[in-house]
GUKOLLO-216472 format. One record per residue (C-alpha): residue number from 0; chain; x, y, z. Coordinates in nm, 3 decimals, m for minus. Layout:
<recs>
+-----+-----+---------+---------+---------+
! seq ! mol !      px !      py !      pz !
+-----+-----+---------+---------+---------+
! NUM !   A !       X !       Y !       Z !
...
+-----+-----+---------+---------+---------+
</recs>
This chain:
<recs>
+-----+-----+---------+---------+---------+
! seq ! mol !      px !      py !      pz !
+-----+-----+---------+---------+---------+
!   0 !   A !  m2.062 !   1.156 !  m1.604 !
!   1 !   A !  m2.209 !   1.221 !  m1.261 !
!   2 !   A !  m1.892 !   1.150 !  m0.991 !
!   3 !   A !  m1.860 !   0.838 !  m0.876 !
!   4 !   A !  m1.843 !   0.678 !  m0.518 !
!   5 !   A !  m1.503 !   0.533 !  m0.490 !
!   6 !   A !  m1.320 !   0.353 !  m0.223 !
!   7 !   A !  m0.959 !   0.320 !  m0.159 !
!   8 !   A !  m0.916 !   0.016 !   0.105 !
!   9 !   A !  m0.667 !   0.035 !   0.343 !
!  10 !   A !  m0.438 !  m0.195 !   0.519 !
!  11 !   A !  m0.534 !  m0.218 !   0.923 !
!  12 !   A !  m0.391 !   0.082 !   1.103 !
!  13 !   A !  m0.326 !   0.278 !   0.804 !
!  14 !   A !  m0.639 !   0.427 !   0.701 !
!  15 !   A !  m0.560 !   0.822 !   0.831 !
!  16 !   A !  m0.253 !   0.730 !   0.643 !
!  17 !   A !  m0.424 !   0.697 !   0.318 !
!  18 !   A !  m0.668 !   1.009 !   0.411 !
!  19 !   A !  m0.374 !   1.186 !   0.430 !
!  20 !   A !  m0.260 !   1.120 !   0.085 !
!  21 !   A !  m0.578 !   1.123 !  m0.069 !
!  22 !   A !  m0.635 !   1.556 !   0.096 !
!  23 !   A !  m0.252 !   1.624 !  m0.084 !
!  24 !   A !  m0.399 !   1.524 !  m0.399 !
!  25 !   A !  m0.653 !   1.773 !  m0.372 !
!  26 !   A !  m0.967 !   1.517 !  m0.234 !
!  27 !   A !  m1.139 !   1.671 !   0.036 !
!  28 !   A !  m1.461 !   1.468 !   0.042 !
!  29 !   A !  m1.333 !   1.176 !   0.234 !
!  30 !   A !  m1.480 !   0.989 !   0.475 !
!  31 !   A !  m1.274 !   0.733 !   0.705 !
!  32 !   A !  m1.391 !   0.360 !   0.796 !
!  33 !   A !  m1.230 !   0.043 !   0.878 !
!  34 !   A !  m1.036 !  m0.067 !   0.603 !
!  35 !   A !  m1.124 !   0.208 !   0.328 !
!  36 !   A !  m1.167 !   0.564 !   0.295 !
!  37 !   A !  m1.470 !   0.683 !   0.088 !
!  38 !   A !  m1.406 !   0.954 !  m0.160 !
!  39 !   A !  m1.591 !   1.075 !  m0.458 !
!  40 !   A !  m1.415 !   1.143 !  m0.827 !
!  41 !   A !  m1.441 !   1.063 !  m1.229 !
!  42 !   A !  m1.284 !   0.865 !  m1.440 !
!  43 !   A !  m0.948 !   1.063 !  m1.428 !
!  44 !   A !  m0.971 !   1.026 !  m1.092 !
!  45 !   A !  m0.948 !   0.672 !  m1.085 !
!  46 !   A !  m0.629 !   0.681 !  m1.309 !
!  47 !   A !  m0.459 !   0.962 !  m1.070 !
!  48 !   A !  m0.527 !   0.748 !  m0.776 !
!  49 !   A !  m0.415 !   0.370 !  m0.869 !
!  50 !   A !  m0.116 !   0.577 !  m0.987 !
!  51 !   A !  m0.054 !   0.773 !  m0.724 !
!  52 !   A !  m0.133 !   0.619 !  m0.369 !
!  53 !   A !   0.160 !   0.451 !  m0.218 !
!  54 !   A !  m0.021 !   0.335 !   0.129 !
!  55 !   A !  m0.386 !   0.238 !  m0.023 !
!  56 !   A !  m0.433 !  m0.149 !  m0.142 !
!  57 !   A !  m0.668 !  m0.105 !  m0.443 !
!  58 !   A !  m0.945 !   0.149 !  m0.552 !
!  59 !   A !  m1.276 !   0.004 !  m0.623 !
!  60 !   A !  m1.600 !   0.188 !  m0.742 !
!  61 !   A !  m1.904 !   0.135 !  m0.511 !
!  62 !   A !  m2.191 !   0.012 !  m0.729 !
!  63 !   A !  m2.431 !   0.035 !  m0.477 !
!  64 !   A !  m2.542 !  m0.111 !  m0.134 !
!  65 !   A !  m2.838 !  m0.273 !   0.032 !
!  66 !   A !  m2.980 !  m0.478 !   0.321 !
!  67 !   A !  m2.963 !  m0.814 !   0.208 !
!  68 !   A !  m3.038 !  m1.119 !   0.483 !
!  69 !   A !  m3.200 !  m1.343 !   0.201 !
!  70 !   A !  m3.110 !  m1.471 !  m0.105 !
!  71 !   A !  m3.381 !  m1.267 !  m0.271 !
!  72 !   A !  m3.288 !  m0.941 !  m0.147 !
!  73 !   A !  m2.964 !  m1.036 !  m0.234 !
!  74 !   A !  m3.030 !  m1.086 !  m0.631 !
!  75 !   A !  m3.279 !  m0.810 !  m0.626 !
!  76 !   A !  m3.063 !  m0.546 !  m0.481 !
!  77 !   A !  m2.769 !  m0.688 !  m0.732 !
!  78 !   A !  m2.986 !  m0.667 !  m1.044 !
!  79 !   A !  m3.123 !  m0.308 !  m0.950 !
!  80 !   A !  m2.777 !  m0.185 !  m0.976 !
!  81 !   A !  m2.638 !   0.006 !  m1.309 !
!  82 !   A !  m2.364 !  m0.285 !  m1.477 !
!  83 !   A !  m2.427 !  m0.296 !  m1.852 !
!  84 !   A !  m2.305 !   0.111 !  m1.849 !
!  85 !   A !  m1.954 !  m0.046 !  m1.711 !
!  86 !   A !  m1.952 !  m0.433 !  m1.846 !
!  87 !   A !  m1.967 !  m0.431 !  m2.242 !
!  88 !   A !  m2.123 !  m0.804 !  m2.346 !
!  89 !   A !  m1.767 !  m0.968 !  m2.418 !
!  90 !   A !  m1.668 !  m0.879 !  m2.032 !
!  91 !   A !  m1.517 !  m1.100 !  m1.828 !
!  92 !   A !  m1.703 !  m1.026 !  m1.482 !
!  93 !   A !  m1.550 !  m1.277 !  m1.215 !
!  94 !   A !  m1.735 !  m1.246 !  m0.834 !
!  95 !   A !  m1.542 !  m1.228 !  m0.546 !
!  96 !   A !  m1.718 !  m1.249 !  m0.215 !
!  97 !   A !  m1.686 !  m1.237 !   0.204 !
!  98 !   A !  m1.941 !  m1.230 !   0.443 !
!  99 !   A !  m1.927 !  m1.074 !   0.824 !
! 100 !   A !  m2.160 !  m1.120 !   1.126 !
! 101 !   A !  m2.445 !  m1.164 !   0.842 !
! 102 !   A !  m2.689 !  m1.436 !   0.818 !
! 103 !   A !  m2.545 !  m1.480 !   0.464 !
! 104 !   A !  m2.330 !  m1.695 !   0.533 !
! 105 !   A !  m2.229 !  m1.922 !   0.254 !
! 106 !   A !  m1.981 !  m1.719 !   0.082 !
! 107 !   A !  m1.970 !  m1.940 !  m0.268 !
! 108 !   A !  m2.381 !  m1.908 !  m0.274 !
! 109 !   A !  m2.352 !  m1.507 !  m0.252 !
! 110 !   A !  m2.107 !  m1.519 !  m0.501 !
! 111 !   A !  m2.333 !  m1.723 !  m0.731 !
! 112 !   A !  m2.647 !  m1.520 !  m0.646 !
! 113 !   A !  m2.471 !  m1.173 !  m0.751 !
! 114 !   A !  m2.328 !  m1.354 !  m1.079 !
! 115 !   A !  m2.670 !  m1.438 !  m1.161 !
! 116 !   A !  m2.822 !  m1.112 !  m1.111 !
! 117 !   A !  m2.546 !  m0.966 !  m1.314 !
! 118 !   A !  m2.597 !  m1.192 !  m1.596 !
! 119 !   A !  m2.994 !  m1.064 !  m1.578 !
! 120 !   A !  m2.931 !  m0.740 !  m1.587 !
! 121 !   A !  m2.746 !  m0.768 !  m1.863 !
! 122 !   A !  m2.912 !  m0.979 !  m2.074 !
! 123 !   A !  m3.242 !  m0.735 !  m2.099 !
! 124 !   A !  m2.972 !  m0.468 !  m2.254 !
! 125 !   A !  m2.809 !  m0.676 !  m2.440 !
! 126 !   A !  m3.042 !  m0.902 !  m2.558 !
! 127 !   A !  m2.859 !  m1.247 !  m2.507 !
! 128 !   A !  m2.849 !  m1.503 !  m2.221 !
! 129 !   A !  m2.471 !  m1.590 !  m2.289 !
! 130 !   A !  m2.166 !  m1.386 !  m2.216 !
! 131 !   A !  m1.812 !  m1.514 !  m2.381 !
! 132 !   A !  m1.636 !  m1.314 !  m2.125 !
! 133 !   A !  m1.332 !  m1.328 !  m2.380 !
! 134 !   A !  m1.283 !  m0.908 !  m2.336 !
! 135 !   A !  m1.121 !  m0.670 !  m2.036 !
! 136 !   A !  m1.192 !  m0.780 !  m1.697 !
! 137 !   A !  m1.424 !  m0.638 !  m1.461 !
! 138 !   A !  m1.413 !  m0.789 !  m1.114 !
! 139 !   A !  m1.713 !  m0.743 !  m0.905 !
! 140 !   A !  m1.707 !  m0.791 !  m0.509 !
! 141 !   A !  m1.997 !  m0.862 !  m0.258 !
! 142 !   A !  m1.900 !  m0.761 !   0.062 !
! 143 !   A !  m2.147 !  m0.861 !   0.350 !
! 144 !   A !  m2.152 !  m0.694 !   0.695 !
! 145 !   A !  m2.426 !  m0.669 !   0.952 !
! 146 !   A !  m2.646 !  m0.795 !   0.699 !
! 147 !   A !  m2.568 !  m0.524 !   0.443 !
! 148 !   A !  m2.459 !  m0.569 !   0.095 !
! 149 !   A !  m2.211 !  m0.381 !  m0.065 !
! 150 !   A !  m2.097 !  m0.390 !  m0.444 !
! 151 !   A !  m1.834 !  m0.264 !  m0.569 !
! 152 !   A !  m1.589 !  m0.315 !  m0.920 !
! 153 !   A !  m1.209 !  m0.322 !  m0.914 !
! 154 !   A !  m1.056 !  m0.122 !  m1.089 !
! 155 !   A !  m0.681 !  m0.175 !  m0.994 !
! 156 !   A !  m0.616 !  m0.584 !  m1.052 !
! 157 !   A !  m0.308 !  m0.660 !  m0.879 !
! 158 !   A !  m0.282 !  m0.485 !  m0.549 !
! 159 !   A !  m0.144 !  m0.132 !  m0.526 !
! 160 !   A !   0.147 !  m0.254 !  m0.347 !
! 161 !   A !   0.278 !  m0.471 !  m0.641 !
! 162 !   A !   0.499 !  m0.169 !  m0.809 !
! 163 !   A !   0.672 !  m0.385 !  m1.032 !
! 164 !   A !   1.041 !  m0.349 !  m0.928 !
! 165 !   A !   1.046 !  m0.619 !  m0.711 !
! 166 !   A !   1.076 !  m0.993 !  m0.892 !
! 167 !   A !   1.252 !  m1.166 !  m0.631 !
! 168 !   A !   1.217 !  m1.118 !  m0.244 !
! 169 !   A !   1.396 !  m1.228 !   0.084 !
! 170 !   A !   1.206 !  m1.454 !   0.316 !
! 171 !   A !   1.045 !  m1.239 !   0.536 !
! 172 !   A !   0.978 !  m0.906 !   0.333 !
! 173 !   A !   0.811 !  m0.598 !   0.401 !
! 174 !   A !   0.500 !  m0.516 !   0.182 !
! 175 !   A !   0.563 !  m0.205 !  m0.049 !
! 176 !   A !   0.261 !   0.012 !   0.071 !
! 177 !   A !   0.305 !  m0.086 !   0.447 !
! 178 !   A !   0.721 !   0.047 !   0.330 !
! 179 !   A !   0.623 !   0.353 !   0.228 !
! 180 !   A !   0.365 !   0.426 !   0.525 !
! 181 !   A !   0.676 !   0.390 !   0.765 !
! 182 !   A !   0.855 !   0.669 !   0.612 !
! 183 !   A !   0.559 !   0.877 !   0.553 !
! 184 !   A !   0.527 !   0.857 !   0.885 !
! 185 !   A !   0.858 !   0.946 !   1.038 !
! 186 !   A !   0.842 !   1.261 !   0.809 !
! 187 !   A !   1.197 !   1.202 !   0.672 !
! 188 !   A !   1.254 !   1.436 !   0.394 !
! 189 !   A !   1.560 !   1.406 !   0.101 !
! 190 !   A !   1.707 !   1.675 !   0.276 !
! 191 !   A !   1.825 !   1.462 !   0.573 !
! 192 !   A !   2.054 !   1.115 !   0.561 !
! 193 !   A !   1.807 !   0.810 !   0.586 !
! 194 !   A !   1.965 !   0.415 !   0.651 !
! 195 !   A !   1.833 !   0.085 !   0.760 !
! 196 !   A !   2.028 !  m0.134 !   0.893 !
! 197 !   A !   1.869 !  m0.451 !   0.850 !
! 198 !   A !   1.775 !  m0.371 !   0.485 !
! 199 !   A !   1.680 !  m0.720 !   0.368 !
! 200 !   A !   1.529 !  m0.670 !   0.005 !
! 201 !   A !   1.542 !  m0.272 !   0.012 !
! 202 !   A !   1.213 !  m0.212 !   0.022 !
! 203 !   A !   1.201 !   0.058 !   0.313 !
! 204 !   A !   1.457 !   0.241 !   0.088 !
! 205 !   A !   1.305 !   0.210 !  m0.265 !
! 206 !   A !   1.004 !   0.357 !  m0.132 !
! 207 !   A !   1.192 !   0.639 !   0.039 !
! 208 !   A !   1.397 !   0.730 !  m0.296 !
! 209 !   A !   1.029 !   0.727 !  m0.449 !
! 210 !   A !   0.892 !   0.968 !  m0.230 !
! 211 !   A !   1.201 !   1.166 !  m0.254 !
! 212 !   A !   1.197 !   1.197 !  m0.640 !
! 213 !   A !   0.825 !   1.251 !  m0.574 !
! 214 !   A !   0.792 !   0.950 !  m0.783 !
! 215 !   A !   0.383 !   0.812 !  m0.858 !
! 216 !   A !   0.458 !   0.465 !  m0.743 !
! 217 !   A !   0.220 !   0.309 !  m0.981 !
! 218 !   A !   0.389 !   0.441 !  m1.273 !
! 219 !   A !   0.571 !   0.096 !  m1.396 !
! 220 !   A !   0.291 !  m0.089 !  m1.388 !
! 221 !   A !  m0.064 !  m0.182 !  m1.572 !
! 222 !   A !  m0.459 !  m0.141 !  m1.411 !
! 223 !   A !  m0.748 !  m0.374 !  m1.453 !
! 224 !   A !  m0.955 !  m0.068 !  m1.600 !
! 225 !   A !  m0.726 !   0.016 !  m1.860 !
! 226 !   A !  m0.937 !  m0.075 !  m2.123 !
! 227 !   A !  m1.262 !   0.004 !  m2.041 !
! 228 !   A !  m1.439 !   0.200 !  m2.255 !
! 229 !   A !  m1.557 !   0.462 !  m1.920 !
! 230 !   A !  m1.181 !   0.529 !  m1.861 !
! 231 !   A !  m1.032 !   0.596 !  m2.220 !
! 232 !   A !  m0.675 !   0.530 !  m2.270 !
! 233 !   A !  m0.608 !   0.912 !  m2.321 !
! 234 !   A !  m0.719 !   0.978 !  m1.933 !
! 235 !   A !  m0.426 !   0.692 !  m1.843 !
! 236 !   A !  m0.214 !   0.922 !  m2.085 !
! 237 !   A !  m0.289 !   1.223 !  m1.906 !
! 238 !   A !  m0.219 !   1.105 !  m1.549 !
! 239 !   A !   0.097 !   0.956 !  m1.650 !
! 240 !   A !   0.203 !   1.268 !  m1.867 !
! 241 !   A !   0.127 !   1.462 !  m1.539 !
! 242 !   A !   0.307 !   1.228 !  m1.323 !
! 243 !   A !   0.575 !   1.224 !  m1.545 !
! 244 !   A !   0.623 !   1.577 !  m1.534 !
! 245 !   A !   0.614 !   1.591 !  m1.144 !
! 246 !   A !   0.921 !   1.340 !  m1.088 !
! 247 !   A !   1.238 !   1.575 !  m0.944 !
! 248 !   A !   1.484 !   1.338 !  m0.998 !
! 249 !   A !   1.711 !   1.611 !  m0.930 !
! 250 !   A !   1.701 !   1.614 !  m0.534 !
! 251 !   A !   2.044 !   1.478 !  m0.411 !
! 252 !   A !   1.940 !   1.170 !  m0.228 !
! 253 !   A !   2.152 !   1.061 !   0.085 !
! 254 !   A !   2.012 !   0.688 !   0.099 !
! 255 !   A !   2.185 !   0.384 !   0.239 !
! 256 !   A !   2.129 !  m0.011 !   0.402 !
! 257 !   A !   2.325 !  m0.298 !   0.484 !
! 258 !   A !   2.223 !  m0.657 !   0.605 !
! 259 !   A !   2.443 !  m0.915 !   0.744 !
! 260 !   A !   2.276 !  m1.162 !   0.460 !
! 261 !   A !   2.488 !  m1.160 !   0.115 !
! 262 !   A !   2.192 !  m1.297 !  m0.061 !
! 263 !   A !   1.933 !  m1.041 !   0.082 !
! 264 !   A !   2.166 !  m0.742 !  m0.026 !
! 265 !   A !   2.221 !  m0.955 !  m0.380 !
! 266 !   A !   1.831 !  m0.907 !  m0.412 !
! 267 !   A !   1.805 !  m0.584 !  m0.329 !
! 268 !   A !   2.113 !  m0.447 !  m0.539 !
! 269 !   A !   1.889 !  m0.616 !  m0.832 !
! 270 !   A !   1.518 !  m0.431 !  m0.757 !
! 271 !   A !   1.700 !  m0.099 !  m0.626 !
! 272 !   A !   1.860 !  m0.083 !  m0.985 !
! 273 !   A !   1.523 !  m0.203 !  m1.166 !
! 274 !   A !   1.325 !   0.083 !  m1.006 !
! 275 !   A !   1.609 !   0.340 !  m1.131 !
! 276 !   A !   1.823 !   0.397 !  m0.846 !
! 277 !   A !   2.141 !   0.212 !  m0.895 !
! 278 !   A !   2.399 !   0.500 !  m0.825 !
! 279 !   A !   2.127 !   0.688 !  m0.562 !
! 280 !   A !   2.140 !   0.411 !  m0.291 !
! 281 !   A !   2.453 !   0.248 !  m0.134 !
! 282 !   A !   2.465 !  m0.089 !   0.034 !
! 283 !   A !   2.674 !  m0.274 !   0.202 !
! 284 !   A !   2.716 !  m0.644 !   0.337 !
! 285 !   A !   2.761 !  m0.599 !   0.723 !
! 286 !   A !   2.602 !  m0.705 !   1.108 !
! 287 !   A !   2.431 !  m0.375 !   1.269 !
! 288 !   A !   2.746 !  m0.351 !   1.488 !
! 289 !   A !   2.961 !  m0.259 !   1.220 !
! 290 !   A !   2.758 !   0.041 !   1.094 !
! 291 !   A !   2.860 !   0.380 !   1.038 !
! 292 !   A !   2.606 !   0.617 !   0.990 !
! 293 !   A !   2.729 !   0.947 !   0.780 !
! 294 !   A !   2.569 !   1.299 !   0.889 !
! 295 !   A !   2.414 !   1.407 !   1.146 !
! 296 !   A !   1.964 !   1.450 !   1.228 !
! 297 !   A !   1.981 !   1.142 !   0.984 !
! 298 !   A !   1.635 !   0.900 !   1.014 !
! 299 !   A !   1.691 !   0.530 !   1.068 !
! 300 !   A !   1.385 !   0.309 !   0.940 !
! 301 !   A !   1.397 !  m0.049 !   0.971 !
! 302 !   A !   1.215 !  m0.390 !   1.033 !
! 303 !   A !   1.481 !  m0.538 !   1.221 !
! 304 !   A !   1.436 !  m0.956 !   1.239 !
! 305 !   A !   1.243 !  m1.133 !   1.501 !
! 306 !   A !   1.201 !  m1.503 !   1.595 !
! 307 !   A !   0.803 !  m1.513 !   1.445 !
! 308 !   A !   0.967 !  m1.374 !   1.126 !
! 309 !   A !   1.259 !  m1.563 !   1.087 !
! 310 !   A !   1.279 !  m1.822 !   1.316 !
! 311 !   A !   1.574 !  m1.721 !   1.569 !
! 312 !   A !   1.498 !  m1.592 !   1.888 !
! 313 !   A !   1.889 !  m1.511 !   2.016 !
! 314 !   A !   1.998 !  m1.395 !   1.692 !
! 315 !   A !   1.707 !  m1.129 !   1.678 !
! 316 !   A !   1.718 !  m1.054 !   2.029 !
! 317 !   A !   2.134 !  m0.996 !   1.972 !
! 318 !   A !   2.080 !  m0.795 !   1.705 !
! 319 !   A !   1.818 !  m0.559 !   1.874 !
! 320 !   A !   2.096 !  m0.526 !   2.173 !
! 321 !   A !   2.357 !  m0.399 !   1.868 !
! 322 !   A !   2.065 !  m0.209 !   1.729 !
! 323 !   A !   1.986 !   0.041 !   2.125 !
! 324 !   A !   2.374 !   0.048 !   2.079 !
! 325 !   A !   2.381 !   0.210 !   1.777 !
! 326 !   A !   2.144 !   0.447 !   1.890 !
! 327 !   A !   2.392 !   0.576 !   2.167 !
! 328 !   A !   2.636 !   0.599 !   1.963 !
! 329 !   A !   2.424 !   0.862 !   1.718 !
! 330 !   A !   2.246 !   1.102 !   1.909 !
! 331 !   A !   2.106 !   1.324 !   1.691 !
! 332 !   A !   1.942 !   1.024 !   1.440 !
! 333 !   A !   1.577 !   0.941 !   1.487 !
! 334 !   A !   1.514 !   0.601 !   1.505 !
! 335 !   A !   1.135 !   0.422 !   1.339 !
! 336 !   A !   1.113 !   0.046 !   1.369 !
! 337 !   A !   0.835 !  m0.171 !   1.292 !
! 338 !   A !   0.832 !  m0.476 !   1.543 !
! 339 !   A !   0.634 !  m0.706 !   1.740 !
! 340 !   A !   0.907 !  m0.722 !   2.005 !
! 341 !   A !   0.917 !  m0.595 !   2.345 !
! 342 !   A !   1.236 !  m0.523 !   2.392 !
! 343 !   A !   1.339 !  m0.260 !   2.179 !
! 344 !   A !   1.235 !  m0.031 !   2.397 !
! 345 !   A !   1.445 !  m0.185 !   2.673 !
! 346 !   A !   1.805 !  m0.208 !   2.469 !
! 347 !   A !   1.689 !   0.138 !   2.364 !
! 348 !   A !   1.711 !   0.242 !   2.740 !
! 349 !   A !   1.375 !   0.457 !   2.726 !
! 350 !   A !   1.007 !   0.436 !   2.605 !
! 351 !   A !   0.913 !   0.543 !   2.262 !
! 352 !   A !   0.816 !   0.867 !   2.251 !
! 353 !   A !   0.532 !   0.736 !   2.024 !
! 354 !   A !   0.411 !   0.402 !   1.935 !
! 355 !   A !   0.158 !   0.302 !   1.661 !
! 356 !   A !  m0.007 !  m0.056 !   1.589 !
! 357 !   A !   0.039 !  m0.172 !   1.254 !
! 358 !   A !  m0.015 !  m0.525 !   1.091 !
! 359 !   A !   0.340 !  m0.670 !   0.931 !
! 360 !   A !   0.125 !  m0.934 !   0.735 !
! 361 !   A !  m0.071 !  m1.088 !   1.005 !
! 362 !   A !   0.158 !  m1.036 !   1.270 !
! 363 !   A !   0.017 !  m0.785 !   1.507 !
! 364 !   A !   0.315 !  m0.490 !   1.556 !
! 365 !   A !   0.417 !  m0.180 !   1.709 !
! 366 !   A !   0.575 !   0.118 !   1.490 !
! 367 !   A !   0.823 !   0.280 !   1.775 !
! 368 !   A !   0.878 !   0.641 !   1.731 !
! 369 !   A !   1.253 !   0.775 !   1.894 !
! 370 !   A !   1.289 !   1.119 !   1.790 !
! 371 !   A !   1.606 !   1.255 !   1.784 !
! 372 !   A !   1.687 !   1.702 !   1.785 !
! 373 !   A !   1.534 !   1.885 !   1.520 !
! 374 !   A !   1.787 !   1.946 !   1.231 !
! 375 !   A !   1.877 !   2.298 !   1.251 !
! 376 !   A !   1.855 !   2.637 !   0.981 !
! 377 !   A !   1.457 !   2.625 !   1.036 !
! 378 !   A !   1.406 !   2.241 !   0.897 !
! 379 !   A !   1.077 !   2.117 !   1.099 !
! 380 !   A !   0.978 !   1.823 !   0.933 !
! 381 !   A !   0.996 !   1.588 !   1.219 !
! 382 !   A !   0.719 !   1.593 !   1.440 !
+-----+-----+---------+---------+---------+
</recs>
């Protein structure tokens, strides 16, 4: 099979973090847009990635694209494109559609058009006009910008981000991917104490023990294109075997929390255990005044509370006073918190020393960068 044009779509703000993990697993090709990096691959590849990516959402293959500003060009360009070599006749092909500063506007029509074309094209190969759609699922997306069609298939289902340890979460929780993108980018390593003090569901730190055990983070969990007959089960097989054999579940880990909610650390004690670290990652029931962090060049990552979060302005702003306290009190920690707040930087006593914008949901945020010294013996894996 010739490569394919794949896509992995990206979060807002994250996309260079994506690139990044797409060149460590060997992809070079890439090419960087808003929302989704382009890369090209095969079949395996498609298994190695949903398996693999920790910061990516899904990973679609491109079909094809096309100026489309009517209806016609819209069915035409559909119908040109390649889907009885991908869709067997009992497929189930659902449309999903959005539309951007196009003159296609009606969303439900261009989803319509593009099942309609799709049911064309595969009638002439397959010689029938109706489709059960009682078989795997293959869902197709028209995407419409500046008057430009693009198709693509999914081949992940539920979103990367759903890992599968998680059943229950606290009110306000951190997505999984947008987790492990914090520590990825704080450049923590195993070898150096990591804690977050306002820990709610454990998230930040599952993600971290994953990336310390070198973990795939898809690896308890099931794909849409499992089951289609262009990505064979023994592909799946072989990136999991491979996966498998990369976990070093052997690296002392020195990971901790706390949160002053019981029932928050109650739900994390239960998806900390599920994804298999139980004994690797302490927690404890107490306000950010009360901690004590152990060791020294230690990383703190955390999405401390806020009042658009959770709905209490003085509580959040007294725990972000505790939280620049803490920081005195520790001066060789580095200190990475996610937050749409202003004021960390003022309990903190001193700008950033780097500041990205990241999306927490919907809610527009900062990611504020306080490095502490490097560790010493030669360890330079803070920036």
């Amino acid at each position: 099979m010739e490569k394919l044009q794949l896509i992995a779509t990206a979060p807002m703000g994250l996309e260079a973090v994506v690139a990044r993990e797409l060149k460590d697993l060997g992809y070079t090709d890439l090419q960087v847009e808003n929302g989704r990096v382009n890369f090209t691959g095969g079949p395996l590849d498609i298994c190695r990635t949903n398996l693999w990516l920790r910061t990516a959402g899904r990973i679609l293959i491109k079909m094809g694209e096309f100026p489309a500003t009517t209806f016609d060009e819209l069915f035409e360009g559909t119908k040109a494109l390649d889907w009885p070599t991908w869709i067997p006749n009992d497929g189930e092909f659902p449309v999903n559609g959005r539309s951007q500063k196009s003159q296609l506007t009606s969303v439900p029509a261009c989803q319509s058009i593009v099942k309609k074309a799709v049911v064309d094209k595969m009638s002439a190969q397959y010689g029938t006009e109706w489709f059960p759609e009682n078989g795997v699922r293959y869902v197709i997306e028209v995407t419409l910008m500046n008057d430009r069609a693009m198709l693509t298939l999914d081949t992940t289902g539920d979103g990367l981000h759903k890992r599968g340890y998680r059943k229950v979460a606290t009110e306000a929780p951190i997505r999984e991917t947008l987790a492990a993108a914090l520590v990825q980018l704080s450049r923590w390593n195993p070898e150096r104490p990591l804690y977050d003090p306002f820990c709610g569901s454990g998230t930040i730190l599952i993600e971290a023990a994953m990336i310390g055990w070198n973990i795939a983070p898809g690896l308890r969990r099931s794909f849409n294109s499992e089951g289609w007959p262009l990505i064979p089960n023994e592909l799946w097989d072989e990136a999991r075997d491979e996966a498998f054999d990369l976990v070093k579940d052997d690296v002392p880990l020195q990971i901790a929390g706390s949160d002053i909610d019981p029932g928050a650390i109650e739900i994390a004690e239960a998806a900390i255990k599920k994804a298999g670290f139980g004994k690797e990652i302490k927690l404890s029931v107490q306000p950010v005044a009360k901690v004590k962090l152990e060791g020294d060049y230690g990383v703190i990552i955390t999405n401390p509370p806020y009042g658009e979060r959770l709905g209490d302005d003085v509580q959040a702003e007294a725990a972000m006073r505790q939280f620049g306290l803490t920081a005195l009190h520790y001066p060789t920690w580095s200190y990475f918190s996610i937050s749409p707040s202003t004021s960390i930087e003022h309990y903190f006593g001193r700008p950033a020393d780097k500041k990205r914008k990241l999306f927490n949901g919907r809610i527009e945020c900062n990611y504020l960068q306080f490095f502490g010294p490097l560790p010493p013996r030669g360890n330079r894996s803070q920036p």
